[in-house]
C-alpha positions as CSV (number, residue, x, y, z in Angstrom):
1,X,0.0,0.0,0.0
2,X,1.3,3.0,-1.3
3,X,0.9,5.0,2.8
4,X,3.8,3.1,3.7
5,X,6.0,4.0,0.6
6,X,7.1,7.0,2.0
7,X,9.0,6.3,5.2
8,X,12.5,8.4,5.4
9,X,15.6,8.1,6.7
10,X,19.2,7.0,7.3
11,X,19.2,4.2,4.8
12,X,20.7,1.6,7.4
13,X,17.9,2.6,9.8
14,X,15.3,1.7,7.1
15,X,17.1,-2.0,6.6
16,X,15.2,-2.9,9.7
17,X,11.9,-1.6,8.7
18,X,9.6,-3.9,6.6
19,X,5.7,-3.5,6.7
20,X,3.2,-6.1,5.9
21,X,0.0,-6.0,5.3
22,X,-3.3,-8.3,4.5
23,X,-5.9,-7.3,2.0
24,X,-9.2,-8.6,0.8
25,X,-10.8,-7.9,-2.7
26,X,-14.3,-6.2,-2.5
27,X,-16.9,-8.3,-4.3
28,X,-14.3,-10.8,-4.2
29,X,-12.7,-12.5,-1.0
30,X,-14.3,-9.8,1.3
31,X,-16.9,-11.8,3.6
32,X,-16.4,-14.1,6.5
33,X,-12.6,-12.9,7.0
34,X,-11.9,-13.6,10.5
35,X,-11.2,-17.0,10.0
36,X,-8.1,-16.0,7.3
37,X,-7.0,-12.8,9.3
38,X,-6.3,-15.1,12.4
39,X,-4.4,-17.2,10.3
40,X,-2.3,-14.0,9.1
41,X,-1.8,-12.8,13.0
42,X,-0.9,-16.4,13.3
43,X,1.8,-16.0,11.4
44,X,2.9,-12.6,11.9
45,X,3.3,-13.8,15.6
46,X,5.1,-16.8,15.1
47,X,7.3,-14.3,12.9
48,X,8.0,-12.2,16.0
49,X,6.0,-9.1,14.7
50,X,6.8,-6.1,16.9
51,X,3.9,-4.2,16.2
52,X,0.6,-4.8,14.3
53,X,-2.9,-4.5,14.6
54,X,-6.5,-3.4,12.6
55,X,-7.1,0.0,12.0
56,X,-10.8,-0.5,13.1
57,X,-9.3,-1.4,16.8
58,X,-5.8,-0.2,16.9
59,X,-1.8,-1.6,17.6
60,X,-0.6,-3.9,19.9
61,X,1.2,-1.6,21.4
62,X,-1.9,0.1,22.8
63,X,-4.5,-2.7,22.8
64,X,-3.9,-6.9,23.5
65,X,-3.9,-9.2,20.5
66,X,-6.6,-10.6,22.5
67,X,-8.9,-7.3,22.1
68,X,-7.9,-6.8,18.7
69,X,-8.5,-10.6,17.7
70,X,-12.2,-10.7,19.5
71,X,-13.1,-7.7,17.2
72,X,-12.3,-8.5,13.7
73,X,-14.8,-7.9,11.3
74,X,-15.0,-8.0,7.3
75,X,-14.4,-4.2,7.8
76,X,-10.4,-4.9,9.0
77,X,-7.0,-4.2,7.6
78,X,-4.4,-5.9,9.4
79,X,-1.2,-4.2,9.3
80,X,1.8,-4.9,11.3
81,X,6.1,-4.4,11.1
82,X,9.5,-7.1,11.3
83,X,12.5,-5.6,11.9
84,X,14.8,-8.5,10.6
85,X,14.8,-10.2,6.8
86,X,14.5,-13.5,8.5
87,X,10.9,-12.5,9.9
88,X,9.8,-11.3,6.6
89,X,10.8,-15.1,5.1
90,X,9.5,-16.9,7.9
91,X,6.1,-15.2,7.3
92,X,6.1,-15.1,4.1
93,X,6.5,-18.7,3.9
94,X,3.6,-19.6,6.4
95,X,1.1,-17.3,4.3
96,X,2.2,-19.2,1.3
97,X,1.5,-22.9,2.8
98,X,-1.4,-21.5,4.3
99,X,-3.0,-20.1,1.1
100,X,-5.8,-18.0,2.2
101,X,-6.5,-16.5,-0.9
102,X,-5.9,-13.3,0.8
103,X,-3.4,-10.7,-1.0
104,X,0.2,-10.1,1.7
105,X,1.8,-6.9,0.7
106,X,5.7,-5.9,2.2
107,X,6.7,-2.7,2.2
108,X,10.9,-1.5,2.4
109,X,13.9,-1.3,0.7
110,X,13.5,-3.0,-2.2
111,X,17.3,-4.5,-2.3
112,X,16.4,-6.0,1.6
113,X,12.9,-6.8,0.5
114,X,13.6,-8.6,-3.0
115,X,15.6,-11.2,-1.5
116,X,12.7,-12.3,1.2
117,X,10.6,-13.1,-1.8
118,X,13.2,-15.3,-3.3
119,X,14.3,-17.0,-0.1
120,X,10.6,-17.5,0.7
121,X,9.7,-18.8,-2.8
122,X,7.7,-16.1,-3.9
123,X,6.9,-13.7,-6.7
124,X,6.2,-10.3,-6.3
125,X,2.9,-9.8,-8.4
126,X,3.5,-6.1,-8.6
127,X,5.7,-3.6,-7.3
128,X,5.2,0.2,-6.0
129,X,8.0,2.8,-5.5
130,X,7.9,5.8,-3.5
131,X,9.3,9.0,-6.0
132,X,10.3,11.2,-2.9
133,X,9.5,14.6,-1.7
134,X,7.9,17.3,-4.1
135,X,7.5,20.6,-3.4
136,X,8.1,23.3,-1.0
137,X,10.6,20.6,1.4
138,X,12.0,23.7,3.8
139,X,8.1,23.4,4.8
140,X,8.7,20.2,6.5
141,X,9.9,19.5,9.6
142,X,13.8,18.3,10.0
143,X,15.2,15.2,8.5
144,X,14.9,12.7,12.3
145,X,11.5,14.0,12.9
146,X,10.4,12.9,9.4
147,X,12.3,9.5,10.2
148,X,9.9,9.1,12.9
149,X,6.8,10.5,11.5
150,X,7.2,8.8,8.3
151,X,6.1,5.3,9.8
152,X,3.1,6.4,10.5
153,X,1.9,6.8,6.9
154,X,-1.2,8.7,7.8
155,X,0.9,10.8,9.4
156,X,-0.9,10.9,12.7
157,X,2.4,11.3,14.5
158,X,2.0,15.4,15.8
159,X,6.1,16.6,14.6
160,X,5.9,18.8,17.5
161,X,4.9,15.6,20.3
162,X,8.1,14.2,18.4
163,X,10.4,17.2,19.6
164,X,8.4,16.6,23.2
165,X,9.5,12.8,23.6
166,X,12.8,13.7,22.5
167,X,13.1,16.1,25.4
168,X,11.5,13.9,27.9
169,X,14.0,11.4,26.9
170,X,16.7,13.9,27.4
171,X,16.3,15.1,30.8
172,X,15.8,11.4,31.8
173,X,12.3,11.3,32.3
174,X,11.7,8.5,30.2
175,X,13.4,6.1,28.0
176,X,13.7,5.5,24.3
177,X,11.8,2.2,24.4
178,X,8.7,4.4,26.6
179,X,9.0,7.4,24.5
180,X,9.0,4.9,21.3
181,X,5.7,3.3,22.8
182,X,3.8,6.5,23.2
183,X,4.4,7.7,19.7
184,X,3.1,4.4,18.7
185,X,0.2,4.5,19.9
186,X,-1.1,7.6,17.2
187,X,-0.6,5.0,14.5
188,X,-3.8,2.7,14.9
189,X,-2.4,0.9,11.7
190,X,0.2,-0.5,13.2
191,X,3.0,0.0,11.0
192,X,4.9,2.4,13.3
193,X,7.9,0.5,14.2
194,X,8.9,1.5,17.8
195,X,12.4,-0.7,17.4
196,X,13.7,1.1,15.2
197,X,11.8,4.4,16.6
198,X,13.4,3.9,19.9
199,X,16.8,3.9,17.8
200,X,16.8,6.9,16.3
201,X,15.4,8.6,19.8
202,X,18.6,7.2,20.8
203,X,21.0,8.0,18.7
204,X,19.9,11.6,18.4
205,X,19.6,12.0,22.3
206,X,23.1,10.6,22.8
207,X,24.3,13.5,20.3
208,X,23.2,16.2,22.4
């Protein structure tokens, strides 16, 4: 999906960022889901997901996969991160022997994400790209806060509450991994990735 295109960055960051997503047809695959979607957190699970969850409920990192499970409905996207190749194959692999009939997108860097599909035995039916930036770019906020709000592809993720957790961080009010979690929690996709999140919150603390 083309929300999750756009997520910026230090390029070795981004190599442990990979989206996935599940995806029924209208008219075609999209009654009596719950059944297939299971199977799909199934596998993201046993694949070590760090974050997922259905937009109609939220992420994991704000609701259990209990909560999130009990209210599937025909109406929900399941979205979710990995932060390592060998997740994306391992799930990858599972959806294929499970064969829902359900369509499994992953979004990242191509050269990381390519590979997965080989070493899983699969074949990309299509392929998106993300073009960059256009436009009036000194209107955006700074190249880290993008880095962060970027994985939200709704962009839900306030630049300035970005600033804030940095700060908290900072003066030792909180840690990467906390200040990580409470950005996550704006992203009811569950795509924000709070590993690598907690990272960059990190590295750009210690600089200071």
């Amino acid at each position: 999906m083309t929300h999750s295109l756009h997520r910026s960055g230090d390029i070795e960051s981004q190599k442990h960022d990979f989206v996935w997503f599940m995806y029924q047809t209208k008219g075609v695959n999209d009654v009596g889901i719950k059944p297939k979607a299971l199977e799909f957190i199934a596998a993201a699970e046993a694949a070590g997901s760090e974050n997922w969850g259905d937009v109609k409920t939220g992420p994991v990192t704000r609701f259990s996969s209990q909560e999130i499970k009990e209210k599937l409905s025909d109406k929900s996207r399941l979205r979710g991160v990995f932060t390592r190749k060998e997740q994306v194959v391992k799930f990858l692999r599972q959806i294929k022997e499970k064969d829902t009939g359900m369509s499994v997108v992953i979004s990242g860097i191509l050269d990381e994400v390519m590979p997965c599909c080989e070493a899983a035995g699969v074949t990309p039916h299509s392929i998106n790209y993300s073009l960059g930036v256009w436009g009036k770019k000194d209107k955006l906020p700074d190249d880290v806060t993008l880095s962060v709000t970027t994985m939200c592809g709704h962009h839900m993720i306030p630049p300035k509450f970005v600033k804030h957790v940095m700060k908290q961080v900072e003066s030792g009010k909180m840690t990467p991994e906390q200040g990580a979690i409470r950005l996550s929690d704006f992203c009811y996709c569950g795509i924000f990735n709070q590993v690598r999140c907690a990272d960059i919150i990190k590295d750009q603390t210690e600089k200071k």
